[in-house]
KOLTORDREN-487645 format. One record per residue: y negated, z, x negated of N, C-alpha, C in turn. Coordinates in steps of 0.02 Angstrom, whole numbers, padded with zeros to 5 digits, always signed. Layout:
<pts>
YZXYZXYZX ...
</pts>
This chain:
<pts>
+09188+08874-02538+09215+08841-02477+09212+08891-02420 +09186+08868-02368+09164+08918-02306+09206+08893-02254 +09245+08930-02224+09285+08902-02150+09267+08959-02112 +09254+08916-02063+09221+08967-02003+09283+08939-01930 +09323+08991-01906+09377+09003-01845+09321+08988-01782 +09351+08938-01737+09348+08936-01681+09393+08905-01632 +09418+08957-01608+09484+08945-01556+09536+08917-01599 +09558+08851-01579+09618+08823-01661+09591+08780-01685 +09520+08750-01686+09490+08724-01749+09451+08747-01795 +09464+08740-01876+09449+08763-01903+09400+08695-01957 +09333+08729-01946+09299+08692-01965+09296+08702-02059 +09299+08636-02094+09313+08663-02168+09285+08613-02199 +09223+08645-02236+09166+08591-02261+09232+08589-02352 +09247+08512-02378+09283+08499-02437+09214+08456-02467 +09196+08459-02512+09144+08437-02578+09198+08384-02619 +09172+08317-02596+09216+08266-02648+09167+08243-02713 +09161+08271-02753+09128+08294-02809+09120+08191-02856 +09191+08145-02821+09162+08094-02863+09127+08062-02823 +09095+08054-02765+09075+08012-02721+09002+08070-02706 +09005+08124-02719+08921+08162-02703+08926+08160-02651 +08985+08162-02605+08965+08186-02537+08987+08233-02487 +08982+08260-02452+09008+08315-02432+09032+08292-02351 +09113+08293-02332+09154+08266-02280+09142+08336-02242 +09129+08351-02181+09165+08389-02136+09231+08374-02107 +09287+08410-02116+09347+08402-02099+09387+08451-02070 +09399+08420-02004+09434+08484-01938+09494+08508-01948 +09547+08569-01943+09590+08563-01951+09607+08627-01885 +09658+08566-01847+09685+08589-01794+09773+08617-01784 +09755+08708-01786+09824+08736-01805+09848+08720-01734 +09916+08708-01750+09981+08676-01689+10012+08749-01707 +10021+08775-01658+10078+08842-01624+10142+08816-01617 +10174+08855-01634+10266+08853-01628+10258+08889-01562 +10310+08874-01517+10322+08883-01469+10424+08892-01454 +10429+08948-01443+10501+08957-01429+10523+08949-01372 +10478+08938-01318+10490+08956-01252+10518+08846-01220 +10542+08849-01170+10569+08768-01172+10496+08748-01152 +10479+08681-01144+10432+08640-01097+10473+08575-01075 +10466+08577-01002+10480+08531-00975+10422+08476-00989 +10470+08421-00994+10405+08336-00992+10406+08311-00919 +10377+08333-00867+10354+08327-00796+10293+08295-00792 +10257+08320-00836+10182+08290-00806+10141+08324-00787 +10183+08399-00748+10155+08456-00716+10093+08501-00769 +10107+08519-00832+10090+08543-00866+10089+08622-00840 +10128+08646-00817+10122+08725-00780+10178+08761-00822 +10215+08738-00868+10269+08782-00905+10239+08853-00956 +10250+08907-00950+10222+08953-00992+10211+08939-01057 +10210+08897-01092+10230+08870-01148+10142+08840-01162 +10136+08825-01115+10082+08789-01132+09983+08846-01115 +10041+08900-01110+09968+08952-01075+09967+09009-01154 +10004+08986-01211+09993+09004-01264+09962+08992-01331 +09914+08916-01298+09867+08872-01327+09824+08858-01284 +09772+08831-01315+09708+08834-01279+09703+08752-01271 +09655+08751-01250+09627+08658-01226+09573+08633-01270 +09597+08597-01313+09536+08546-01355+09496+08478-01335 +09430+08482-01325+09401+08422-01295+09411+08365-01326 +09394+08306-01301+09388+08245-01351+09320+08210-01316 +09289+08237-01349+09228+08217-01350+09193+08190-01384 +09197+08147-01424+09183+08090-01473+09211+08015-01422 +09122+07996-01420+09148+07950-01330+09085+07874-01390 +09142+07815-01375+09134+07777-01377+09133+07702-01355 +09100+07663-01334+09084+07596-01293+09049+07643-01233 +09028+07672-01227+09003+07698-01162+08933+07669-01161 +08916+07654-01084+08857+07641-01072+08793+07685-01046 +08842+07733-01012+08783+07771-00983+08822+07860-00997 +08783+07910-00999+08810+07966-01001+08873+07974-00944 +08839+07965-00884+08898+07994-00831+08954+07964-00865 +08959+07894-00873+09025+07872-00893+09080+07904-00937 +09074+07923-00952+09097+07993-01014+09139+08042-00976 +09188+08018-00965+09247+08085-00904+09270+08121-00940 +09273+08178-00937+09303+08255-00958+09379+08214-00980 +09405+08237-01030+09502+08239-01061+09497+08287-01100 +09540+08331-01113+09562+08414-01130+09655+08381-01133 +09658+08421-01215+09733+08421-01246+09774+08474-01261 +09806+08477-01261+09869+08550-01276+09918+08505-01339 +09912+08550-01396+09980+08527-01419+10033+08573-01444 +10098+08597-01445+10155+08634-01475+10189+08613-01524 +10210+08639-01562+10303+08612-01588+10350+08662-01591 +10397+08616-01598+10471+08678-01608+10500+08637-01683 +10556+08680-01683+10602+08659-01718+10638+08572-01726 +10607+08543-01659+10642+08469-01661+10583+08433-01627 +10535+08445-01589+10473+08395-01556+10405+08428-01584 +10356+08390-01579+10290+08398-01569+10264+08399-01475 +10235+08423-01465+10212+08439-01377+10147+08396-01395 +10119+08357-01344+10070+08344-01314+10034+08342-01262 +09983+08366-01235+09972+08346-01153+09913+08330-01157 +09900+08276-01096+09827+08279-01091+09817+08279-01010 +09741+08312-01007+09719+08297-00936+09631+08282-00940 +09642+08247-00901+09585+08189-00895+09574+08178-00838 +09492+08181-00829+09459+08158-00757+09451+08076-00754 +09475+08062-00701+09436+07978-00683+09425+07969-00627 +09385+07932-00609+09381+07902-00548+09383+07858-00544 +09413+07810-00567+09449+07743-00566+09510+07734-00594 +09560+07739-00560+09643+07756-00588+09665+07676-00603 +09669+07667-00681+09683+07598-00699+09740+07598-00747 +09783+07538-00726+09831+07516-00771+09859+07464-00747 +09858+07400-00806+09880+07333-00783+09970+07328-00843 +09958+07354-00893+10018+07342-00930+10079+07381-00923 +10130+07333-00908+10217+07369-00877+10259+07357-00944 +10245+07321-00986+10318+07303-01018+10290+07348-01116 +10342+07370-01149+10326+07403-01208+10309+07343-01270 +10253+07384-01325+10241+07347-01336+10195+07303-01330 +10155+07313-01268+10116+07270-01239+10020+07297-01252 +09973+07305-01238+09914+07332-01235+09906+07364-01179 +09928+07433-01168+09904+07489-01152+09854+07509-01155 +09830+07539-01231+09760+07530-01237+09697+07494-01193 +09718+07434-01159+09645+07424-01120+09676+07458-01056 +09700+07499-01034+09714+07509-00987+09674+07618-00988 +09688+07655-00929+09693+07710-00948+09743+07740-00995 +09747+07783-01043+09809+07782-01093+09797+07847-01138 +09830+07877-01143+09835+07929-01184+09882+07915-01270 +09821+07940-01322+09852+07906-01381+09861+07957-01452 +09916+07962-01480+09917+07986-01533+09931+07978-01594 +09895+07985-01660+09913+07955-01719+09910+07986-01766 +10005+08002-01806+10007+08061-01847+10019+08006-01907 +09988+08050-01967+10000+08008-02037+10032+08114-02064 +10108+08107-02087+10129+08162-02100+10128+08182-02189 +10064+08169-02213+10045+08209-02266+09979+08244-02235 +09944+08284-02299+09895+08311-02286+09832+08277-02306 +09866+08206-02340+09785+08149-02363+09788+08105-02315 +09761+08060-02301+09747+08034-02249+09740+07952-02313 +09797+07919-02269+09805+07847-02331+09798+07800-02268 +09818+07741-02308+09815+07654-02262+09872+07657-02209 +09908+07703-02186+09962+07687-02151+09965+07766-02093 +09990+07756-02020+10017+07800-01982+10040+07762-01943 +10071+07824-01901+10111+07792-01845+10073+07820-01770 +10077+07770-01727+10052+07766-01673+10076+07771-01612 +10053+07812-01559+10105+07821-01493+10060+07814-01458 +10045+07747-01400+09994+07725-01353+10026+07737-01267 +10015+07751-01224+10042+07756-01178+10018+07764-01107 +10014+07727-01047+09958+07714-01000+10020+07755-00935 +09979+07738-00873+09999+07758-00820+10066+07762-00806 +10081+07689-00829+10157+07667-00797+10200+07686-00850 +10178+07732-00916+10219+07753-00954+10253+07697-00973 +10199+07639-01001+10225+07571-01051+10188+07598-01106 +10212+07590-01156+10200+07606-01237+10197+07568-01273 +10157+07577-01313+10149+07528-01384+10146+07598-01420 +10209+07595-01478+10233+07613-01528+10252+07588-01607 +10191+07601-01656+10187+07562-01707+10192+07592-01759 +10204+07567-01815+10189+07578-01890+10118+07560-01883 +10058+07581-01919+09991+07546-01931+09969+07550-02002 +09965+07497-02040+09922+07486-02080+09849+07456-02110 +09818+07500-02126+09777+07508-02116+09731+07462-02187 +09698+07402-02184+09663+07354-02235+09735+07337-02278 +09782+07293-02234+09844+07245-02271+09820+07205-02314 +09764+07172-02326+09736+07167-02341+09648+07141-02341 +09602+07123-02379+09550+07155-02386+09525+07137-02305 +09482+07173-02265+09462+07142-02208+09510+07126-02169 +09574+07155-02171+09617+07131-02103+09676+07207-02103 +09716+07199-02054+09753+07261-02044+09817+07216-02040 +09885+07283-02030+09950+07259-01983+09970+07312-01947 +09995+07307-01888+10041+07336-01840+10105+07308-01842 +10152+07369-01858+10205+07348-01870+10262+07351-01792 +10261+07311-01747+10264+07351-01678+10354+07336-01668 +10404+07321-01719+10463+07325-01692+10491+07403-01728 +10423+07454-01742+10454+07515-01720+10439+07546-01663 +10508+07553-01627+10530+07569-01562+10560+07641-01569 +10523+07708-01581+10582+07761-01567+10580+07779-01488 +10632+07831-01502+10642+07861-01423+10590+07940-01436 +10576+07942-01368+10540+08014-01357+10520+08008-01284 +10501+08094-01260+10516+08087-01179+10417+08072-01172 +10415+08039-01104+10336+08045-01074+10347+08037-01020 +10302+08107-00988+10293+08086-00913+10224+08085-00891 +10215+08056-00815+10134+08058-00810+10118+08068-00732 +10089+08095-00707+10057+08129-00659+09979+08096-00643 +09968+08077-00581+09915+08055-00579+09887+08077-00498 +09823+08086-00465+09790+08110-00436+09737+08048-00387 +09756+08017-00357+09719+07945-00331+09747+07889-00311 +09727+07831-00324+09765+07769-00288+09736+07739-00351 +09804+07715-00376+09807+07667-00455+09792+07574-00441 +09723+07564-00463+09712+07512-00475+09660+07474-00412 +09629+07535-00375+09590+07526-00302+09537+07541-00316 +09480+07521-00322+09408+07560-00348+09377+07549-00280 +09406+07568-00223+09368+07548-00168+09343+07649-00135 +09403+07676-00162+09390+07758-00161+09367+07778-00235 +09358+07858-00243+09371+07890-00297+09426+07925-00318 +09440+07923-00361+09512+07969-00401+09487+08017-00418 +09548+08069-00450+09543+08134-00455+09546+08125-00540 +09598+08095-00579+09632+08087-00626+09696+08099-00637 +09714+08109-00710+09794+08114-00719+09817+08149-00783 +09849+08173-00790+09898+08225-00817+09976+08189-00868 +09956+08201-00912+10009+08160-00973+10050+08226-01004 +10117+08215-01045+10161+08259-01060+10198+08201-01118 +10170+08239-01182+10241+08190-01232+10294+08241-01260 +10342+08234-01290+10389+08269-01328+10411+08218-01394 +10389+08203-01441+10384+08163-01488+10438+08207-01549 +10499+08183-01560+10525+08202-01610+10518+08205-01693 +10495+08272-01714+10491+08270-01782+10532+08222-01840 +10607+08221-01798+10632+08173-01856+10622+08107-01869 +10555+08085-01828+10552+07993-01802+10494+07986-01886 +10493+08052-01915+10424+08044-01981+10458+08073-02037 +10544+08045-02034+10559+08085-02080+10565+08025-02136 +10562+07969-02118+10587+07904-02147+10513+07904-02205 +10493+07925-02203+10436+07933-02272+10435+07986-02316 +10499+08040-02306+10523+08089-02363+10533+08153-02369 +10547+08155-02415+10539+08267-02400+10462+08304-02390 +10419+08264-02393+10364+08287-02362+10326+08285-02295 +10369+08266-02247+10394+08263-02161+10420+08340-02159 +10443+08363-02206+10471+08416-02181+10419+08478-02156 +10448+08524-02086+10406+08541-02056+10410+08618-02069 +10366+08646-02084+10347+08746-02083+10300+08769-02075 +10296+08816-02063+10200+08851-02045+10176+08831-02112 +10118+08828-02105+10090+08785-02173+10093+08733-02204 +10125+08681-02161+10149+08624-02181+10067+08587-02149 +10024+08535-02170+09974+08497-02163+09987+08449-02153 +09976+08397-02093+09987+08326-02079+09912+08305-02055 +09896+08231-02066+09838+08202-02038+09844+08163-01971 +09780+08188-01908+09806+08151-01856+09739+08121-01815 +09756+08104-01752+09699+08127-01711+09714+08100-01641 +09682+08122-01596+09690+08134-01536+09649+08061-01503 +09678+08037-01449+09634+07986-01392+09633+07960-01339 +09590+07958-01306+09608+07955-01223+09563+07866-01212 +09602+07829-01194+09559+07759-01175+09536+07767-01099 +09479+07744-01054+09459+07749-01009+09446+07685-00981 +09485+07662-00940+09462+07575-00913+09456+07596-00833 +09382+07575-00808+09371+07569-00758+09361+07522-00737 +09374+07449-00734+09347+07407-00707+09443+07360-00683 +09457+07355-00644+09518+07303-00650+09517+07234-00680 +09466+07212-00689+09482+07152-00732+09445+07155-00806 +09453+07100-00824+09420+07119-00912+09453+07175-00950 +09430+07187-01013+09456+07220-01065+09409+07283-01087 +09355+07300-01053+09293+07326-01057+09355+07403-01039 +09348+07457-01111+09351+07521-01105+09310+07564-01137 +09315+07616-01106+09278+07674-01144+09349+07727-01210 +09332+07719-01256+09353+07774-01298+09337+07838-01298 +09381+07887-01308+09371+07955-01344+09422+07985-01372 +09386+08023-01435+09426+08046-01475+09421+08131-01478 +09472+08136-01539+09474+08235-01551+09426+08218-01621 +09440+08182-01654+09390+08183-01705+09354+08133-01723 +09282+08148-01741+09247+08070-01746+09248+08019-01782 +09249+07968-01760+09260+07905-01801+09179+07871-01826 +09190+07811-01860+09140+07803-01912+09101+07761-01851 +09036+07764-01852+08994+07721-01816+08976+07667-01844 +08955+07603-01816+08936+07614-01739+09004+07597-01711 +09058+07543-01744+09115+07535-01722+09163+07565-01691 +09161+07636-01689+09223+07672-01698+09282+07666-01693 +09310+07657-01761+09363+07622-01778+09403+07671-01784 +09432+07699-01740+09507+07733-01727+09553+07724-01787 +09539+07684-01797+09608+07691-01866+09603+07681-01943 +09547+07707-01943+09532+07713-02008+09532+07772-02040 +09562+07796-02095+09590+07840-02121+09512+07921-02123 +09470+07907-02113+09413+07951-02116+09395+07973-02047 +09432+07946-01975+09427+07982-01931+09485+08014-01909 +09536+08033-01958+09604+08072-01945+09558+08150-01969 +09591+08199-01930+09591+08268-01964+09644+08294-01971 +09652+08354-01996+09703+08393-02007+09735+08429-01972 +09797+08422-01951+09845+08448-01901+09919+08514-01965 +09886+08582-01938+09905+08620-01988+09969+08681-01939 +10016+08665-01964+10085+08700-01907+10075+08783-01920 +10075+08812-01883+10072+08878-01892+10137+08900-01851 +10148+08988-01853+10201+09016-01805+10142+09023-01738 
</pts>
């Protein structure tokens, strides 16, 4: 087994010996952080200049290259949250959904989905979240059965988000700059699945990173991207083979 270090992904070829095939699988060390972070939006807290920026560049529904806007992530934890940030170029600042719960997702939206073991099964939980900081927050299961899924969406936890944005939201008559996201997601919201939630350097959870891109104000037409790649040509975000490994370090 060969792992080769770059920056905090660690690329780690695993040999699944009954299937003859060989998975590439990322594993992205999360830094403890002692220092506070504010959830502003700002992203300027020292806290966050002790990790580096991971692309998400795994771009899907796109039509043309340009379409493909730069998003770069930061993530921390402490003792009681997980940190997230994202910043993302657009030039079309979009968001139609206000109330939780609702589809964010076709909107601009910053998204994250932790499954807190180190295998990657039919089920995680989901944190979707657009401009106006409306959320869709779910249980997800994944083939309920054969050929169909469930979202379980009357889980509602609490956690802070703020969002920062750079343009005029919902005008495609100029260009935008983009916008700037901040989560603080509490470790204990993954404890309800056991003593293996529990968190230490070396502790392995499955996740992955995503930024939705809607430029157009009407219709449902977005662009995807992810931190890790999903299965083509669909890319189906929630299927248990485009999660990687999210590994806590000091």
């Amino acid at each position: 087994m060969k792992i080769i270090v770059s920056n905090h992904l660690v690329w780690l070829a695993v040999v699944f010996f009954s299937t003859q095939k060989v998975l590439a699988q990322s594993v992205y060390q999360l830094k403890k952080t002692t220092q506070s972070v504010a959830i502003d939006g700002v992203l300027n807290d020292d806290a966050w200049l002790t990790t580096e920026w991971v692309h998400l560049n795994n771009f899907y529904s796109t039509e043309t290259i340009d379409a493909r806007q730069k998003t770069t992530c930061k993530m921390l934890w402490d003792d009681e949250m997980i940190y997230v940030s994202y910043r993302s170029e657009d030039k079309y600042l979009t968001a139609r959904e206000t109330k939780r719960d609702g589809t964010p997702f076709l909107d601009d939206c910053g998204e994250i989905f932790i499954y807190p073991l180190p295998v990657a099964d039919k089920m995680h939980f989901g944190f979707e979240v657009n401009l106006y900081k409306a959320a869709n927050d779910f249980i997800f299961i994944y083939d309920y059965y054969p050929g169909s899924f469930a979202s379980v969406k009357s889980y509602n936890p609490d956690y802070q988000v703020a969002v920062k944005w750079e343009g005029t939201l919902n005008d495609n008559s100029d260009i935008d700059t983009g916008w700037t996201m901040e989560m603080a997601i509490p470790i204990r919201l993954f404890y309800m699945v056991g003593p293996y939630a529990q968190v230490e350097p070396g502790v392995r959870w499955m996740f992955n990173l995503l930024k939705q891109d809607r430029n157009d104000i009407t219709g449902e037409r977005r662009i995807s991207a992810t931190l890790f790649p999903c299965e083509e040509p669909l890319g189906d975000v929630h299927s248990p083979s485009a999660f990687g490994l999210l590994e806590f370090v000091d």
